[in-house]
PyMOL commands that place a pseudoatom at each C-alpha (Angstrom):
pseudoatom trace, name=CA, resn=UNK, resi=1, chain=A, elem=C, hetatm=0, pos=[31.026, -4.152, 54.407]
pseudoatom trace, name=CA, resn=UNK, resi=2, chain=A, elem=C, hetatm=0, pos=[28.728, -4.606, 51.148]
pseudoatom trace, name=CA, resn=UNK, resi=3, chain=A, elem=C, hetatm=0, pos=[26.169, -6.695, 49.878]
pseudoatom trace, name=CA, resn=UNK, resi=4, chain=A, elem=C, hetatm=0, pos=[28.823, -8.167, 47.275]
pseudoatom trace, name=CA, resn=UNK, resi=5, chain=A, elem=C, hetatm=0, pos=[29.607, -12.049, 47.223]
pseudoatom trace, name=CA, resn=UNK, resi=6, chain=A, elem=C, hetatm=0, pos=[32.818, -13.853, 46.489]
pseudoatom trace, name=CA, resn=UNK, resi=7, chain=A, elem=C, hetatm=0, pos=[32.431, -17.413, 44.871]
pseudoatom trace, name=CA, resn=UNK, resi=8, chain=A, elem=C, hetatm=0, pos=[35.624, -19.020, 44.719]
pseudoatom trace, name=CA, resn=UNK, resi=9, chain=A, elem=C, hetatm=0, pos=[36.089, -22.911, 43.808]
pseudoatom trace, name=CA, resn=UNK, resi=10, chain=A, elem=C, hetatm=0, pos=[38.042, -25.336, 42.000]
pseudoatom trace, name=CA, resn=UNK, resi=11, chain=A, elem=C, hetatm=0, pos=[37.886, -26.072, 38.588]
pseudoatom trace, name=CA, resn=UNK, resi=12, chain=A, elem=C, hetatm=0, pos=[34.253, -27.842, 37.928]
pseudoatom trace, name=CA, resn=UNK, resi=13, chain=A, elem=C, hetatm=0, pos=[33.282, -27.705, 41.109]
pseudoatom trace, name=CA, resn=UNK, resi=14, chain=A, elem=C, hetatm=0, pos=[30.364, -26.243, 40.752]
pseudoatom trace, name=CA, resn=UNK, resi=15, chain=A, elem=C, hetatm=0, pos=[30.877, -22.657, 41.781]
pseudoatom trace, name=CA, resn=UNK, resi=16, chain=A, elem=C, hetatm=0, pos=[28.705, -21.095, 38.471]
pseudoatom trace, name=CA, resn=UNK, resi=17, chain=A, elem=C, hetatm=0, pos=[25.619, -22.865, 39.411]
pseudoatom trace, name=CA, resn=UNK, resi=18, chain=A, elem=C, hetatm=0, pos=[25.577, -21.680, 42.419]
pseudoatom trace, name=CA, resn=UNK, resi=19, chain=A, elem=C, hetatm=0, pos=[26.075, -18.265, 41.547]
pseudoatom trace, name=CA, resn=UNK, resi=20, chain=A, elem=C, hetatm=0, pos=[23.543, -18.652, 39.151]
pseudoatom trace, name=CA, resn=UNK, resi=21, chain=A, elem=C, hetatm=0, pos=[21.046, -19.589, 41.941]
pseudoatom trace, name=CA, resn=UNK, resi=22, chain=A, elem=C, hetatm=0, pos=[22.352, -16.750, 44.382]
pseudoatom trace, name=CA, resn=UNK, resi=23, chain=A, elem=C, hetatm=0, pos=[21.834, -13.964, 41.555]
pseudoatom trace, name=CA, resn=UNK, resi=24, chain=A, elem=C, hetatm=0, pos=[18.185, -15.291, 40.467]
pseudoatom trace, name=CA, resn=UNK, resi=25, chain=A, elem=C, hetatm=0, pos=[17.675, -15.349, 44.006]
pseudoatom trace, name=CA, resn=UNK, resi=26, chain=A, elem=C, hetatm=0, pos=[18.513, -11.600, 44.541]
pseudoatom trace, name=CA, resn=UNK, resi=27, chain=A, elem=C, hetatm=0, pos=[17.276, -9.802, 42.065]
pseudoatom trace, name=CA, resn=UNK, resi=28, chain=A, elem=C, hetatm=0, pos=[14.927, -9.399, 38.919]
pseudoatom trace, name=CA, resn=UNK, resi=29, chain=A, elem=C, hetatm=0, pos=[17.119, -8.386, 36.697]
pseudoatom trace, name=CA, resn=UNK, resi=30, chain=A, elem=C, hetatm=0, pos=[20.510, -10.128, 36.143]
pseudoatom trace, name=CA, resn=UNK, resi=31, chain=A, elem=C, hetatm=0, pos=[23.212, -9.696, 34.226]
pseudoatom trace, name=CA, resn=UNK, resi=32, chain=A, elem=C, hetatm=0, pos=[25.835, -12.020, 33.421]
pseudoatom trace, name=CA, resn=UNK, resi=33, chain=A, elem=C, hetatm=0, pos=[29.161, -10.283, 33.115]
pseudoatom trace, name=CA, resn=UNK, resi=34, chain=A, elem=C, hetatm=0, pos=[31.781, -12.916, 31.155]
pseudoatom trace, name=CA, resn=UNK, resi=35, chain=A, elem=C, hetatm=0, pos=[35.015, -12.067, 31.533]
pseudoatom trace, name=CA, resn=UNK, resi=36, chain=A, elem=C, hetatm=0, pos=[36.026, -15.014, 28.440]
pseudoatom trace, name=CA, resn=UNK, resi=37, chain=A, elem=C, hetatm=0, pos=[37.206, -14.762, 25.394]
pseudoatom trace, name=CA, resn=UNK, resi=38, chain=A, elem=C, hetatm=0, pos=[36.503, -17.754, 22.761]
pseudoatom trace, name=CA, resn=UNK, resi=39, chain=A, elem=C, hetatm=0, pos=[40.114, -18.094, 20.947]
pseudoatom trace, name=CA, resn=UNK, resi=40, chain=A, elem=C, hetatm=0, pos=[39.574, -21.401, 19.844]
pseudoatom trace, name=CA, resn=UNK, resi=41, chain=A, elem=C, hetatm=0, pos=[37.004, -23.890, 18.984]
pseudoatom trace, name=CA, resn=UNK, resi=42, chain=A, elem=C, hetatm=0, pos=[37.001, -25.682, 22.781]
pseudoatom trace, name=CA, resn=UNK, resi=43, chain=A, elem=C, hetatm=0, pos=[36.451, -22.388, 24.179]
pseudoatom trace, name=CA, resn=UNK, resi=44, chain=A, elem=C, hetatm=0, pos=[33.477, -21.649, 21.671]
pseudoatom trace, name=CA, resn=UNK, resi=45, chain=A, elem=C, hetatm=0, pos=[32.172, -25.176, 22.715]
pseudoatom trace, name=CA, resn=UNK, resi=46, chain=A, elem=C, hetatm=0, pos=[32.546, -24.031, 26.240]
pseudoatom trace, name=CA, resn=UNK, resi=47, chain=A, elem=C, hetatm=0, pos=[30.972, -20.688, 25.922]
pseudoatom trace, name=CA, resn=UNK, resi=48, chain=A, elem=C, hetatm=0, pos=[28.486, -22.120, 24.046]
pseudoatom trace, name=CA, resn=UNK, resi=49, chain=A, elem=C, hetatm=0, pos=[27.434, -24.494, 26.905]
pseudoatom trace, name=CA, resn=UNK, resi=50, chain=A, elem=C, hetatm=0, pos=[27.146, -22.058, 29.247]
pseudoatom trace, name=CA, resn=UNK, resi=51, chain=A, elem=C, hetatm=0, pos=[25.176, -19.702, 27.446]
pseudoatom trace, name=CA, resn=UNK, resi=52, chain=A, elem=C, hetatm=0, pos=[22.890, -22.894, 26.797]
pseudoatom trace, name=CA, resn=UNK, resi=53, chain=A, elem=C, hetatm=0, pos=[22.666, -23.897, 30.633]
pseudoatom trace, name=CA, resn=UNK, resi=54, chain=A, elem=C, hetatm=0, pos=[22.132, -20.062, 31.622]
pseudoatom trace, name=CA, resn=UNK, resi=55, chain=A, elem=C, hetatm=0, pos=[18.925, -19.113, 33.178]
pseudoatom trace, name=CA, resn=UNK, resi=56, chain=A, elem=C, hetatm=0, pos=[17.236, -17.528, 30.445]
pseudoatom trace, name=CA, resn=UNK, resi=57, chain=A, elem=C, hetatm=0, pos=[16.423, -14.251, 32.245]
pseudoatom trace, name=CA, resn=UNK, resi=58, chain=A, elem=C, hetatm=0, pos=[19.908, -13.414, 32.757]
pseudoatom trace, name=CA, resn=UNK, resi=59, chain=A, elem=C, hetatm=0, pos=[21.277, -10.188, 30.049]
pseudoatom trace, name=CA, resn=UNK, resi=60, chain=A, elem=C, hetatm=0, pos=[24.444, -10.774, 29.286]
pseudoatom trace, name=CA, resn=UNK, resi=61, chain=A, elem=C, hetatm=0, pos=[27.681, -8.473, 28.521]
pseudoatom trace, name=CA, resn=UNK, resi=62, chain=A, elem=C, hetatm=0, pos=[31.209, -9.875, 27.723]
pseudoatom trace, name=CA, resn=UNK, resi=63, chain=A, elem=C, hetatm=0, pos=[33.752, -7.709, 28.851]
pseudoatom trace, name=CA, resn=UNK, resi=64, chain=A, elem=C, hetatm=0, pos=[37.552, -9.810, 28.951]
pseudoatom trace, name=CA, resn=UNK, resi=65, chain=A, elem=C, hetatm=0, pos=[39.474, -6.302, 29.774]
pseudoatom trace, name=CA, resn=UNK, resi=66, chain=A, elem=C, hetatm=0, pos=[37.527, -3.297, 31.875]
pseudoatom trace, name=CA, resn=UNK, resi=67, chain=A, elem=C, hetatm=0, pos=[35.755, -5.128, 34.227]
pseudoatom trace, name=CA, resn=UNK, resi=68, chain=A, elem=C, hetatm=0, pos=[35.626, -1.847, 36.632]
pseudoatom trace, name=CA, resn=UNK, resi=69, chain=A, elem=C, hetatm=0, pos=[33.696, 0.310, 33.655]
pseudoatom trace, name=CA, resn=UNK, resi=70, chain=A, elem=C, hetatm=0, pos=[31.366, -2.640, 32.869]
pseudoatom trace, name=CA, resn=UNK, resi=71, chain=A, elem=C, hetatm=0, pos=[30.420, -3.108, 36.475]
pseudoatom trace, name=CA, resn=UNK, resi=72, chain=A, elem=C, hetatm=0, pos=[29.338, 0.745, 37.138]
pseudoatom trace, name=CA, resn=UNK, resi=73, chain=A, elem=C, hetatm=0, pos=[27.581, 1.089, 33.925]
pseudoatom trace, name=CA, resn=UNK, resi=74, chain=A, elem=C, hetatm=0, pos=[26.143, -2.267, 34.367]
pseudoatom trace, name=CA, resn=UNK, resi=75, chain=A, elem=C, hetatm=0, pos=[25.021, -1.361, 38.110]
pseudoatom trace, name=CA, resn=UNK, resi=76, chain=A, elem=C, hetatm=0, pos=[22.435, 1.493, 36.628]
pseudoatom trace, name=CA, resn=UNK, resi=77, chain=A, elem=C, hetatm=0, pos=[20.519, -0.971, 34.776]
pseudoatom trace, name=CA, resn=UNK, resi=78, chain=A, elem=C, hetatm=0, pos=[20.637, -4.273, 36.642]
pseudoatom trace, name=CA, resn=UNK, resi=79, chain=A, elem=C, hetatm=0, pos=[20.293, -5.315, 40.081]
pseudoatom trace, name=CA, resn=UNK, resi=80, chain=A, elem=C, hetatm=0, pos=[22.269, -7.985, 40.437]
pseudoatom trace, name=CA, resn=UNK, resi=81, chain=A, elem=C, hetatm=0, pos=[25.075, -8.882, 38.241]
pseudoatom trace, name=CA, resn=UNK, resi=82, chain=A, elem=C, hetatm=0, pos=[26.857, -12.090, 38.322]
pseudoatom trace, name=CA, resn=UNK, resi=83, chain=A, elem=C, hetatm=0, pos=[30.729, -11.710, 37.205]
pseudoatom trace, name=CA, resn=UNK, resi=84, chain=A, elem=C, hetatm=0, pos=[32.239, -15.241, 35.863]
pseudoatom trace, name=CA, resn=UNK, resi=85, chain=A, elem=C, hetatm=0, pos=[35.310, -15.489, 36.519]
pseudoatom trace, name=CA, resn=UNK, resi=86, chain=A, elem=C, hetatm=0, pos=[38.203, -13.462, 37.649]
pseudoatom trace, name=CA, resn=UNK, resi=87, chain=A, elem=C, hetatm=0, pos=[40.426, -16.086, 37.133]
pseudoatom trace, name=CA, resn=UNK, resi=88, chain=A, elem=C, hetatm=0, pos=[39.956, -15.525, 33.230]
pseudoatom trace, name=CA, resn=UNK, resi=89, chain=A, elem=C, hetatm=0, pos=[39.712, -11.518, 33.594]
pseudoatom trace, name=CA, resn=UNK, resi=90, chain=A, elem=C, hetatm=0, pos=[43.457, -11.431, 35.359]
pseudoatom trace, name=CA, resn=UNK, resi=91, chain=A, elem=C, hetatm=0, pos=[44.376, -14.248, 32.617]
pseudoatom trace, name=CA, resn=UNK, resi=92, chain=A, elem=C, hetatm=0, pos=[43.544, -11.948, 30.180]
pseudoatom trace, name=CA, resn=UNK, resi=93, chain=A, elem=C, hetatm=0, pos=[45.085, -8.729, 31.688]
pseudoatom trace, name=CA, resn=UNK, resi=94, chain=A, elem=C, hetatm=0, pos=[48.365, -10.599, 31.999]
pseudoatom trace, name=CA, resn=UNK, resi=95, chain=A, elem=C, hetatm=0, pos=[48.079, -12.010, 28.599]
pseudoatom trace, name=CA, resn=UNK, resi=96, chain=A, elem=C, hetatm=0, pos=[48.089, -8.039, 27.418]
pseudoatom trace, name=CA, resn=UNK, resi=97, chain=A, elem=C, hetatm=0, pos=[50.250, -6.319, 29.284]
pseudoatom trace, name=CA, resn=UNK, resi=98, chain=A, elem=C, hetatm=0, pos=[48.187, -4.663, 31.709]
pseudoatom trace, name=CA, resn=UNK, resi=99, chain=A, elem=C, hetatm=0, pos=[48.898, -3.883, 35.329]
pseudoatom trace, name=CA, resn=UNK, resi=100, chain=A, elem=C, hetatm=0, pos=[46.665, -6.648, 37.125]
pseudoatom trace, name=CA, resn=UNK, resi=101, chain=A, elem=C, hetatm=0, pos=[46.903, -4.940, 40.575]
pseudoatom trace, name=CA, resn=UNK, resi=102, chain=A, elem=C, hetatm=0, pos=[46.169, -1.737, 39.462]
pseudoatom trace, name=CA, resn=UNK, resi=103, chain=A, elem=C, hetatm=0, pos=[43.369, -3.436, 38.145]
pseudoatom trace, name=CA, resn=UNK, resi=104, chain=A, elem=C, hetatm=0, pos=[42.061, -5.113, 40.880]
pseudoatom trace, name=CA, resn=UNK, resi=105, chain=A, elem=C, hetatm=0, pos=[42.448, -1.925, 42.501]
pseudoatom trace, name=CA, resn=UNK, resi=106, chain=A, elem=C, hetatm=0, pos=[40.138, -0.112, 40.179]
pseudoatom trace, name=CA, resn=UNK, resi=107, chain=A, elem=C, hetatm=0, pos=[37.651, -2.973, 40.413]
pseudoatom trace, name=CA, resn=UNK, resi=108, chain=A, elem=C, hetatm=0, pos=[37.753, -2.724, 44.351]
pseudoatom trace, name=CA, resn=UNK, resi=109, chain=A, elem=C, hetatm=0, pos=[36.970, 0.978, 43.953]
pseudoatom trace, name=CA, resn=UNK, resi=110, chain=A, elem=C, hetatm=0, pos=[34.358, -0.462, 41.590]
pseudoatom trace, name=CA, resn=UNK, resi=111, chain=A, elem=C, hetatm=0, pos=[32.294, -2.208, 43.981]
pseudoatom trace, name=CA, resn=UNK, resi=112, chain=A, elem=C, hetatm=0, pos=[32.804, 0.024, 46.503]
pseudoatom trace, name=CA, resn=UNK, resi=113, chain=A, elem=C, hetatm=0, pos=[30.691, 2.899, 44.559]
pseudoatom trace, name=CA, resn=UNK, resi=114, chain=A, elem=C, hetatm=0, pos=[28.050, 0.062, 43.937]
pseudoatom trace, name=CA, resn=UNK, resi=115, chain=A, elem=C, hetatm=0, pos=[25.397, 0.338, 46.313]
pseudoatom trace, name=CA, resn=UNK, resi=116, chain=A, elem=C, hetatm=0, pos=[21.755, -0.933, 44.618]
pseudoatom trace, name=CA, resn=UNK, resi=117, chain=A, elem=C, hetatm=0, pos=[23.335, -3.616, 42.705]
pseudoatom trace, name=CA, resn=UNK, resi=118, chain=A, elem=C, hetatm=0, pos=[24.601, -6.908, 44.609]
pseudoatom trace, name=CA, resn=UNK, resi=119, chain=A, elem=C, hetatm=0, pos=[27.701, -8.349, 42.455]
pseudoatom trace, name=CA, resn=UNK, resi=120, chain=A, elem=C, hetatm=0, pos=[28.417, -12.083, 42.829]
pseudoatom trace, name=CA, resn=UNK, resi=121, chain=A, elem=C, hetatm=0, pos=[32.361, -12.774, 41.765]
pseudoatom trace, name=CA, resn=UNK, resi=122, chain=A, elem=C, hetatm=0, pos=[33.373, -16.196, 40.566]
pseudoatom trace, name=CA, resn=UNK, resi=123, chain=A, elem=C, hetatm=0, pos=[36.730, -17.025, 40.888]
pseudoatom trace, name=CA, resn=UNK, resi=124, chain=A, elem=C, hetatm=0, pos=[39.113, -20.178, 40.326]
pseudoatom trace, name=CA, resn=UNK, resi=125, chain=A, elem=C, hetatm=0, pos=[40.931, -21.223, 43.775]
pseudoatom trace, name=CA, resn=UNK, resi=126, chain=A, elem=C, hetatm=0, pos=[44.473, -21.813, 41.678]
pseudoatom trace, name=CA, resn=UNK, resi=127, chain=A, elem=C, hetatm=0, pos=[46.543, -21.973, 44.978]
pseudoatom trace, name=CA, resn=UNK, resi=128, chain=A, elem=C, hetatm=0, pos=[46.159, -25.229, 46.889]
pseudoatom trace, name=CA, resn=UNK, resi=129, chain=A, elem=C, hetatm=0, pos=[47.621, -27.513, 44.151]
pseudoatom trace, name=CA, resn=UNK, resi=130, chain=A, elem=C, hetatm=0, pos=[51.347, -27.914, 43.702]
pseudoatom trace, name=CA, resn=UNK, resi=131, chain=A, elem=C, hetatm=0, pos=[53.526, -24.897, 43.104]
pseudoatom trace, name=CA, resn=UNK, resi=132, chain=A, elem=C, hetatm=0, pos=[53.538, -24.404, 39.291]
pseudoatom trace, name=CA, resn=UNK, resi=133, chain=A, elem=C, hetatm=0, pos=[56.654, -25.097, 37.801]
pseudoatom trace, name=CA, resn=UNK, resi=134, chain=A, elem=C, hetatm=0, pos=[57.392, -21.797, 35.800]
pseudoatom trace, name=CA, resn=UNK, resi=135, chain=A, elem=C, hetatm=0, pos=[57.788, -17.851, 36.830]
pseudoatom trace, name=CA, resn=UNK, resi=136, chain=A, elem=C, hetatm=0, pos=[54.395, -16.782, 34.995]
pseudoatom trace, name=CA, resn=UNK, resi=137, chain=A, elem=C, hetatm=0, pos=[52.653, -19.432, 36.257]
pseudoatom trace, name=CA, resn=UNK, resi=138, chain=A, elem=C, hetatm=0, pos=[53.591, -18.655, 39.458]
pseudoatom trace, name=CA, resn=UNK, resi=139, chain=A, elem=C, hetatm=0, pos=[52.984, -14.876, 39.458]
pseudoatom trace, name=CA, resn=UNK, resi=140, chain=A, elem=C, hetatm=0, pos=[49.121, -15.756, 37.762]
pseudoatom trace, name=CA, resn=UNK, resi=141, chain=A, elem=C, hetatm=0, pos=[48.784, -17.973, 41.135]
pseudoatom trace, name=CA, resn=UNK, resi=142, chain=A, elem=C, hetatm=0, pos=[50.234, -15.266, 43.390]
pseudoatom trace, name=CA, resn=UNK, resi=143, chain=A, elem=C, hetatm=0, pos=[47.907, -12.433, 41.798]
pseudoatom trace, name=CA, resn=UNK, resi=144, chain=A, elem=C, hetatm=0, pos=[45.459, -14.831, 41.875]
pseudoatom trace, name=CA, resn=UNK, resi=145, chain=A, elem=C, hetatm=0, pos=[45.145, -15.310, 45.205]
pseudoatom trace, name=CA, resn=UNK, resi=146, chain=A, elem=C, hetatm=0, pos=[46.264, -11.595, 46.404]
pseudoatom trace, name=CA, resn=UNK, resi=147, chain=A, elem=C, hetatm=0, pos=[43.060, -10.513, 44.344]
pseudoatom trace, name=CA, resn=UNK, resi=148, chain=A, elem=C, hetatm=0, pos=[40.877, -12.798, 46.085]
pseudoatom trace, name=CA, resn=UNK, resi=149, chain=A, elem=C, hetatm=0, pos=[42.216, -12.092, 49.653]
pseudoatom trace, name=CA, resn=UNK, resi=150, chain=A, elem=C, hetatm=0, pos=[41.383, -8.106, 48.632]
pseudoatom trace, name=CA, resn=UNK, resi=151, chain=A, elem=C, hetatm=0, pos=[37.936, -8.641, 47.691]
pseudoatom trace, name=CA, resn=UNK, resi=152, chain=A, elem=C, hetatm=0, pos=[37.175, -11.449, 50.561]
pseudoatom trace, name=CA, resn=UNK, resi=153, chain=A, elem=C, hetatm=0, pos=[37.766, -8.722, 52.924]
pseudoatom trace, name=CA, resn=UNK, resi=154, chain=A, elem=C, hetatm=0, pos=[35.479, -6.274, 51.184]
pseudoatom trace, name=CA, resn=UNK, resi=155, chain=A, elem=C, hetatm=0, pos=[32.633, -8.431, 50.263]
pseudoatom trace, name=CA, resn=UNK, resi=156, chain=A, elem=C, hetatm=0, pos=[29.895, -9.526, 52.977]
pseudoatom trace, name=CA, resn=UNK, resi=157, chain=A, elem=C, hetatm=0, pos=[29.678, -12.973, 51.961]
pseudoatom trace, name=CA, resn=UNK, resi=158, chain=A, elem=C, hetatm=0, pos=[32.450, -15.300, 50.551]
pseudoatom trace, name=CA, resn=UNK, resi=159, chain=A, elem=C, hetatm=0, pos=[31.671, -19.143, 49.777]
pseudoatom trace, name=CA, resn=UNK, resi=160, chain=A, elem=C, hetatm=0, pos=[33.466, -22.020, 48.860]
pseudoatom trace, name=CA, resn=UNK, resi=161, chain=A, elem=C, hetatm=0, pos=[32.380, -24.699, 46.403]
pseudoatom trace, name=CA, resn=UNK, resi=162, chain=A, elem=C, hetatm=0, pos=[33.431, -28.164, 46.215]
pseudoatom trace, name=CA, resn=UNK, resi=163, chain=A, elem=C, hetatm=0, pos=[31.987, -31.201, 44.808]
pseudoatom trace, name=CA, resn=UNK, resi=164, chain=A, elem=C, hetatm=0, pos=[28.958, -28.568, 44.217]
pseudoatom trace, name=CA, resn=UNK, resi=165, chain=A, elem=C, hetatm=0, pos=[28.425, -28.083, 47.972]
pseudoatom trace, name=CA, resn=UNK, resi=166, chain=A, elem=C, hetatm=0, pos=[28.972, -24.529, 48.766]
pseudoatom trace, name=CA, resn=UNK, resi=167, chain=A, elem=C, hetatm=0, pos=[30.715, -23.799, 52.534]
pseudoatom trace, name=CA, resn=UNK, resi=168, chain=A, elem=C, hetatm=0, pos=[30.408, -20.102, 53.875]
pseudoatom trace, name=CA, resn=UNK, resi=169, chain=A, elem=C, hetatm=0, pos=[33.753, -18.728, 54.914]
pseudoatom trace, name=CA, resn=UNK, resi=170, chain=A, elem=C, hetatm=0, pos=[32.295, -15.190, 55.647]
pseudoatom trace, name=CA, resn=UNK, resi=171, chain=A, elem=C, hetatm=0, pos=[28.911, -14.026, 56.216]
pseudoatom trace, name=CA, resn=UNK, resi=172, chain=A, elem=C, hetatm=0, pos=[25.280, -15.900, 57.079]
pseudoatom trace, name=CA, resn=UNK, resi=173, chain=A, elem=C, hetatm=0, pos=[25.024, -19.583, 56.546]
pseudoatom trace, name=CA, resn=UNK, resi=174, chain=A, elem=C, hetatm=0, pos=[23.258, -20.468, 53.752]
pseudoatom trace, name=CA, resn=UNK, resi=175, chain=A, elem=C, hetatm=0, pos=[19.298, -22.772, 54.212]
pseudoatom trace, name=CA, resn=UNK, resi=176, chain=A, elem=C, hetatm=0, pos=[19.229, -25.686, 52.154]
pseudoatom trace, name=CA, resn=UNK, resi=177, chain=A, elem=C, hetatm=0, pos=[16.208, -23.371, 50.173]
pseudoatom trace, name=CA, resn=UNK, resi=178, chain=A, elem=C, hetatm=0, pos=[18.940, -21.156, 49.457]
pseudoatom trace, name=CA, resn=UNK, resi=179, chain=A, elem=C, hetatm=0, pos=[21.092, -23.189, 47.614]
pseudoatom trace, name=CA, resn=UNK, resi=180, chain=A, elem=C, hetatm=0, pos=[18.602, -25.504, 45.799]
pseudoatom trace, name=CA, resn=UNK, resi=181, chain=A, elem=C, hetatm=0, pos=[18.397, -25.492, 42.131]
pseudoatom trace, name=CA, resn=UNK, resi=182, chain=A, elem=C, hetatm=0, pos=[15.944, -22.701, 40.598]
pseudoatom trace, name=CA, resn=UNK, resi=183, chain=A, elem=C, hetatm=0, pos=[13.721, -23.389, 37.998]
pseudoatom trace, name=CA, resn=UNK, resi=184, chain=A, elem=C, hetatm=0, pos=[14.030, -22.496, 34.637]
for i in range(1, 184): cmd.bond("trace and resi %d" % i, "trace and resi %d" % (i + 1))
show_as sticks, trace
zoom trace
């Protein structure tokens, strides 16, 4: 088992944050892996505002495609990198064409060659809402959740966040120190 967490949580629920708090927590020098891409103007605006609410020592890299690559060649200069989100990584792999569990499957091979660097995954819960009413929709859920259920069972914590309160579904229970805000 590694030192790898998996952050998953509804939309807004305040997964990021808390993240943020476990990677500024576990190491000195963080980088923040985005997986978006800004296609339109209320994506900039969301980008934007999360760049502005970052802690200012994280580095940041935006990789939307070859997460796997970024992650090892990231891992030699950073000790902790924070990954946000896989929901919008296998968005974007779907969106060209590319084979998402043969993706995941590189990224699991990934982590598993990652052993100084902790790696904190974000990741959209998409499956406990109705069942989406169209075939693509449906496979995005179904990958979706088959991604997360691979790298729950490889990482040595997994957490849940909801209304901004994080629940551990794998590994030590978080101290209320642990999951207070950091400063600045």
């Amino acid at each position: 088992m590694s030192g790898h967490i998996l952050v998953l949580g509804g939309a807004r629920s305040g997964k990021t944050g808390f993240a943020e708090r476990l990677a500024m927590r576990a190491g000195e020098t963080p980088l923040y892996l985005a997986t978006a891409q800004a296609l339109d103007a209320e994506m900039r605006d969301r980008v934007k505002l999360h760049q502005q609410q970052r802690h200012k020592r994280f580095a940041t890299l935006e990789e939307p495609l070859a997460l796997a690559e970024a992650l090892r060649t990231s891992a030699e200069k950073h000790d902790v990198i924070l990954v946000d989100c896989l929901t919008l990584w296998i968005s974007n792999l779907l969106g060209t064409n590319h084979n998402v569990a043969a993706a995941v499957d590189e990224l699991i091979e990934a982590l598993r060659s990652i052993d100084d660097t902790r790696v904190i995954l974000v990741s959209n819960e998409v499956g406990m809402g109705i069942v989406p009413d169209n075939p693509l929709a449906r496979m995005f859920r179904d990958l979706a959740g088959a991604a997360h259920q691979r790298l729950a069972e490889i990482c040595g914590e997994v957490h849940f966040v909801v209304a901004g309160l994080p629940m551990t579904l794998k590994g030590p229970r978080l101290t209320e120190s642990e999951i207070a805000p950091t400063e600045g």
